[in-house]
C-alpha positions in Angstrom: 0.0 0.0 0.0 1.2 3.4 -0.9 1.9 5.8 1.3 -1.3 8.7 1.4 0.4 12.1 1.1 0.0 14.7 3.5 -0.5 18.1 2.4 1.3 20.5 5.3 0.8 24.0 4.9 3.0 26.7 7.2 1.2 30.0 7.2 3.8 33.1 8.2 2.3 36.6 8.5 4.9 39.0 6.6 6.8 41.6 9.1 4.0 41.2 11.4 4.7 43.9 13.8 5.2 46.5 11.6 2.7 45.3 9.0 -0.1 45.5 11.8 1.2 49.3 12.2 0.9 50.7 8.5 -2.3 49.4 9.0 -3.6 51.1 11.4 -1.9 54.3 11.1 -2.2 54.3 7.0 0.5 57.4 7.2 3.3 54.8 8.2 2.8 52.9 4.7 5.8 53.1 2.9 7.5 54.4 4.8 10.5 52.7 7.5 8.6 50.9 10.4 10.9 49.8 12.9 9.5 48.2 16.1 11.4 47.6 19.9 13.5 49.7 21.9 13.3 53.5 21.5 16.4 54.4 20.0 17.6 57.6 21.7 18.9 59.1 18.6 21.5 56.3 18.5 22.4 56.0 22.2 19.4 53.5 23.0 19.7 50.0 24.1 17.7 47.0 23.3 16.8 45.7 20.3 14.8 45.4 16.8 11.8 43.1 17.5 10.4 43.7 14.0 10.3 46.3 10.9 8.8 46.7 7.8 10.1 45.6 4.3 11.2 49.3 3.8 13.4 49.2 6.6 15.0 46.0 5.3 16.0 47.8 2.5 18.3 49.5 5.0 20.3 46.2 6.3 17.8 46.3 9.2 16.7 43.0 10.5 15.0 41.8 13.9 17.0 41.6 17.2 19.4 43.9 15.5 20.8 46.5 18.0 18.6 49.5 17.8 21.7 51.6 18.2 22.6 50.2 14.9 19.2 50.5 13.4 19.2 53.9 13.7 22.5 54.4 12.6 21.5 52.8 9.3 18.4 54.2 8.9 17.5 57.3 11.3 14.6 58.4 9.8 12.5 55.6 9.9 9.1 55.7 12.2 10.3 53.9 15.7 7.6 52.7 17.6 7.8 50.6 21.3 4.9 48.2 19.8 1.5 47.8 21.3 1.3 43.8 21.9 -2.0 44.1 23.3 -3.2 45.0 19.6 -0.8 42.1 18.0 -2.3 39.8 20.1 -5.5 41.0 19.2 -5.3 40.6 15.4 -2.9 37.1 16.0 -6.2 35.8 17.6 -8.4 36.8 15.0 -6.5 35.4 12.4 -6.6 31.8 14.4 -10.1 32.2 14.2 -10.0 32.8 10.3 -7.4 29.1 10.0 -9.8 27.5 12.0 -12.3 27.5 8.9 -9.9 25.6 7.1 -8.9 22.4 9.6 -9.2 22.0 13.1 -5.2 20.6 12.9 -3.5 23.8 13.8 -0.2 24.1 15.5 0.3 28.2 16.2 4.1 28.1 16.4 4.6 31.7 18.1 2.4 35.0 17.2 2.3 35.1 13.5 2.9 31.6 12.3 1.5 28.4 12.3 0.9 24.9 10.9 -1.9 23.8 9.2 -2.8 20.0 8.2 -5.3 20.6 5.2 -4.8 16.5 4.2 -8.3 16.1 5.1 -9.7 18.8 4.6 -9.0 20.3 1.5 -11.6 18.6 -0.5 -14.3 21.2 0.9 -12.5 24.2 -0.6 -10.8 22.3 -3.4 -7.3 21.2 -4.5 -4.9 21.9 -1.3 -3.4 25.0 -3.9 -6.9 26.7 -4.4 -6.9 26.0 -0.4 -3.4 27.6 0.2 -5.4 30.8 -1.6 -8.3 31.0 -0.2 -6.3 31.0 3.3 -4.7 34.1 1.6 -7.7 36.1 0.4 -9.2 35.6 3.5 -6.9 36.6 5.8 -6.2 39.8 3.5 -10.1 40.9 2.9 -10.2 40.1 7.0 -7.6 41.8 8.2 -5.9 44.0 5.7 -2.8 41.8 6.0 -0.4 39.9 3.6 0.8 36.1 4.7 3.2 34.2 2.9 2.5 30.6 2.5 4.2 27.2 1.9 2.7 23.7 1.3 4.7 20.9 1.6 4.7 17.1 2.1 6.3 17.8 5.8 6.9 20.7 8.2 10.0 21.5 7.8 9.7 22.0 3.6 6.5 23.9 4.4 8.1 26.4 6.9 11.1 26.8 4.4 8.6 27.3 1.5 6.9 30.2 2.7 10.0 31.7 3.6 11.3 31.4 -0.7 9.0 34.4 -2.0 7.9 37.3 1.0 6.3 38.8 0.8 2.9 37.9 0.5 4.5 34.7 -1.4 2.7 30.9 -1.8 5.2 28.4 -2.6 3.9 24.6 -3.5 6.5 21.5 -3.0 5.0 18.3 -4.1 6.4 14.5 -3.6 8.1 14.8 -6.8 9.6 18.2 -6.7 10.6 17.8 -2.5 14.8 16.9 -3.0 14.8 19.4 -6.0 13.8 21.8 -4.1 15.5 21.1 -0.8 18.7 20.0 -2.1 20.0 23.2 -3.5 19.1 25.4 -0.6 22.1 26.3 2.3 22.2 23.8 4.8 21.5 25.9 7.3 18.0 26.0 5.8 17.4 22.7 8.2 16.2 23.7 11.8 18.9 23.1 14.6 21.6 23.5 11.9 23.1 26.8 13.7 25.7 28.9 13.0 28.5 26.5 14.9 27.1 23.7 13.4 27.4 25.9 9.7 30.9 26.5 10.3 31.9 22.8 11.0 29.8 21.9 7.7 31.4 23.4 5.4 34.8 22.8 6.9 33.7 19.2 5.5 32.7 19.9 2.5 28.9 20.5 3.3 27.7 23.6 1.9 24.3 22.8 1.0 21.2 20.2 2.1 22.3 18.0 -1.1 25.7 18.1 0.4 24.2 16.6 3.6 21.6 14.2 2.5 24.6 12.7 0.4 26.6 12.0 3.2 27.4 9.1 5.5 24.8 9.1 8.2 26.8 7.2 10.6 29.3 10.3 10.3 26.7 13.2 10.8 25.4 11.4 14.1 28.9 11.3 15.2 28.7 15.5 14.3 25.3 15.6 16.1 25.1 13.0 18.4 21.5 11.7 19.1 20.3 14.3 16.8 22.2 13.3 14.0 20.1 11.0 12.2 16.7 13.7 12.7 19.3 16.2 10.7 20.5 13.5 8.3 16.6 12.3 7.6 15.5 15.8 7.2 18.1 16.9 4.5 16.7 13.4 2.4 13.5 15.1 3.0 12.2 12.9 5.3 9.9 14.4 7.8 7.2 12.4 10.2 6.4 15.0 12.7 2.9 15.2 13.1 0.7 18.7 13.4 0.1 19.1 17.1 -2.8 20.9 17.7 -3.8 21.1 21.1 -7.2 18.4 21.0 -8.4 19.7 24.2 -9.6 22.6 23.6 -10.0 24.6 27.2 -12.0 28.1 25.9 -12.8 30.1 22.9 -12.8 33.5 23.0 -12.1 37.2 21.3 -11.5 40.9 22.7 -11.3 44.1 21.2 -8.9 47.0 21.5 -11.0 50.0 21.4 -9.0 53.2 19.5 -10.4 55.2 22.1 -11.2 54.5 25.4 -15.1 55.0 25.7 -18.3 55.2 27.7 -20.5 55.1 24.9 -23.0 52.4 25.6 -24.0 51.9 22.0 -20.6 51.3 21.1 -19.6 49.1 23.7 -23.4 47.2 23.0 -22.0 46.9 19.5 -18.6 45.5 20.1 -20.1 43.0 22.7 -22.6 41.9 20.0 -19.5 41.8 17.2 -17.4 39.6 19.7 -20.5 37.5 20.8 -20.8 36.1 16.8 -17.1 35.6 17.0 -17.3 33.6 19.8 -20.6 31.7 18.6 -19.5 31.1 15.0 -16.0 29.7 15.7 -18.4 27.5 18.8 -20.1 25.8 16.0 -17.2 25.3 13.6 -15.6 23.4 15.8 -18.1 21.8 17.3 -18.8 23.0 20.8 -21.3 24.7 23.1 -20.5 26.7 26.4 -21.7 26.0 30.1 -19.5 28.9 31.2 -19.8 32.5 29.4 -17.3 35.3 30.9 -17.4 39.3 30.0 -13.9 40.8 30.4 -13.4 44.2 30.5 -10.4 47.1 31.1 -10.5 50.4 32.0 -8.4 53.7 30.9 -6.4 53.2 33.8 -5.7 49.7 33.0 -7.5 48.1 35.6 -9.0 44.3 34.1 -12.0 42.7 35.7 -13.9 39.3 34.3 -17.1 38.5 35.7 -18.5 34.6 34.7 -22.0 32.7 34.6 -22.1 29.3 34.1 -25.9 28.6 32.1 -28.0 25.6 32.7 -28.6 24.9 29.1 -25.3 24.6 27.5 -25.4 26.9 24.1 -23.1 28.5 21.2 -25.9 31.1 20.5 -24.8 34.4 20.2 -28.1 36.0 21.7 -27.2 33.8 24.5 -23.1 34.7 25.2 -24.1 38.5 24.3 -27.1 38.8 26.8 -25.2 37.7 29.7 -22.2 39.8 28.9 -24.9 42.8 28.9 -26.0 41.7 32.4 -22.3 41.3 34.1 -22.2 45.2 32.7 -24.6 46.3 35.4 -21.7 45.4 37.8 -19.7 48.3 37.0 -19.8 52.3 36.9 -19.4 53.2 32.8 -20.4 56.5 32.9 -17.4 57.6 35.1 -15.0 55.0 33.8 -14.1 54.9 30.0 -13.4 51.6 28.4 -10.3 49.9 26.7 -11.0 46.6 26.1 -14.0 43.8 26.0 -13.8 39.8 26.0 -15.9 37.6 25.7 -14.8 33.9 26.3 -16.8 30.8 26.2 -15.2 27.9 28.1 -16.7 24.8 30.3 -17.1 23.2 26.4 -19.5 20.1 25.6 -19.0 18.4 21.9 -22.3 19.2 20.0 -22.7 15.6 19.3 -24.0 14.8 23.1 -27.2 16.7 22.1 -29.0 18.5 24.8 -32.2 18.5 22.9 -34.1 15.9 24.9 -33.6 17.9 28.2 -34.6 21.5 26.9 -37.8 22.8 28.2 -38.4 23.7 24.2 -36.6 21.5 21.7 -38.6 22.9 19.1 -38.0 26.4 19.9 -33.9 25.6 20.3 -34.0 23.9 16.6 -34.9 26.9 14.9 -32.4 29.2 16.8 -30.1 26.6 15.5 -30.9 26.7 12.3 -31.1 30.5 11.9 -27.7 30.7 13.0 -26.1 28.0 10.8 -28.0 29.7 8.1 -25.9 33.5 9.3 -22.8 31.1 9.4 -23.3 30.4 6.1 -23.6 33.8 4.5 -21.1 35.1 6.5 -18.8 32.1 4.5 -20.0 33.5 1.6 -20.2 37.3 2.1 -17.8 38.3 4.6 -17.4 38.2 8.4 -19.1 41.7 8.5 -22.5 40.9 6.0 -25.0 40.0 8.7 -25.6 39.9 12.3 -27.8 40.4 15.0 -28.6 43.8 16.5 -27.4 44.8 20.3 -30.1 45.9 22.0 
């Protein structure tokens, strides 16, 4: 029996930082974004945590000393970074991966794995997949990714590193050595820059170089690692997406651009992240027991106040009315807010249906059926096409 191909895919947001920056401030765009330590006109200390694609024009690259960043490029736009907001957007665009496989492995912020092998079929080929991941991201966030879609993990993450930004590199069974041979062998993770220098001493300049060689040598070079190395440079990669199966809590918050005590806004935003919460409930299979409203303050004070509900639920009437409820606990016309949350937790898999023990199964079918039916226009039209109304 043949061995069934997997189709990895390793998504990788492009200069996310800085990226997230230009778009929100739209008179940053083009221009040198450098994010980390303030500079002080040279003398700073600290480092480069990210910058845009003008910057790197410049030489400038991240945990680069800022001292020298400026020195190369003093007129770029410096900012300390808001990771409150990165976070923000990182989380939404989980959300959006989620609609393509439940096998996700985020790997840090603004990457992750993605196993589409089974999957794929409900959007197309794993290519037209790879795309749609793309489009989607952009139309929901404003925000390039670069892609990769390998046989393995390894190929994918190097793939989507061939053609930022906003790049999509495909590496198939047949084209995997061709493309990995040729690359630096430092291409392969845990190949460092000690490890470089003792390569090419021998001879070993490239991954070709390495997959060529005598195995029984490189784990003498690597000890118990060795053979991983030597197997990855033939291309040979078993390591399974790990996505965490348990899922614990689902949730979303928004960053308001202005503190506020406007109660329709903050209605609004609870109703916005109440569908967010809801939809990515049913996509994955889940209703709540446990619904809790988080909220900060101006002065950066955080509260969460929970409920757990009889009936277990991912309606988004239900999450949003008991959010409005926990707000009666606190003073918003002499506080401004910064933030909302809403997180649903306490999950139960969909498939031990409640229906027999609701007061009104009828009732509870159509509720379910008119919000598969908003799930499905949202698909189609957008995340912001349709909703329900905050009252």
């Amino acid at each position: 029996m043949s061995k069934k191909t997997r189709f990895i895919v390793h998504v990788d947001m492009d200069a996310f930082f800085a990226s997230v920056e230009q778009h929100d401030n739209p008179e940053y765009r083009g221009k040198p974004v450098i994010v980390g330590a303030d500079p002080k006109k040279g003398k700073g200390r600290g480092v480069v945590a990210a910058c845009s694609y003008e910057a790197r024009k410049y030489g400038i690259h991240s945990a680069m000393p800022i001292s020298i960043a400026y020195r190369k490029c003093p007129h770029a736009v410096y900012l300390r970074g808001n990771m409150h907001r990165y976070a923000e957007i990182s989380d939404r665009i989980l959300g959006i991966l989620e609609q393509f496989t439940p096998d996700i492995e985020p790997v840090s912020i603004d990457e992750a794995f993605l196993d589409i092998t089974g999957s794929h079929h409900l959007f197309g080929t794993p290519e037209e997949t790879c795309i749609m991941i793309k489009k989607t991201v952009k139309k929901e966030t404003g925000l390039t990714a670069s892609i990769g879609l390998a046989p393995n993990k390894m190929t994918a993450k190097i793939a989507s590193d061939i053609k930022k930004p906003d790049g999509l590199v495909i590496v198939d069974d047949s084209s995997l050595l061709p493309f990995l041979h040729p690359l630096p062998v430092n291409r392969i993770w845990g190949i460092g820059e000690k490890s470089m220098k003792v390569l090419i001493r021998m001879g070993i300049k490239t991954i070709g170089d390495l997959a060529a060689y005598d195995p029984e040598k490189v784990v003498e070079m690597f000890g118990k690692n060795g053979m991983h190395v030597w197997e990855l440079a033939n291309g040979i990669d078993p390591r399974e997406v790990e996505s965490d199966e348990t899922v614990k809590s689902i949730s979303n918050e928004h960053t308001f651009p202005e503190d506020t005590d406007d109660m329709e806004d903050i209605k609004d935003i609870l109703m916005y992240l109440s569908e967010k919460v809801s939809r990515r409930m049913r996509k994955n299979g889940f209703k709540c027991r446990t619904i809790t409203l988080k909220i900060r303050f101006r002065d950066f004070k955080t509260y969460t106040r929970a409920v757990t509900i009889a009936e277990p639920s991912n309606f988004a009437t239900i999450l949003y009315e008991n959010c409005i409820n926990h707000l009666k606990d606190f003073d918003l016309q002499r506080k401004a807010v910064r933030l909302l949350g809403v997180k649903a937790s306490n999950l139960i898999d969909t498939f031990w249906d409640t229906s027999l023990f609701t007061k009104d199964p009828g009732r509870s079918g159509k509720k379910e059926n008119i919000h598969r039916a908003l799930d499905k226009i949202k698909d189609k039209y957008g995340e912001g096409s349709i909703g329900f109304r905050g009252h």
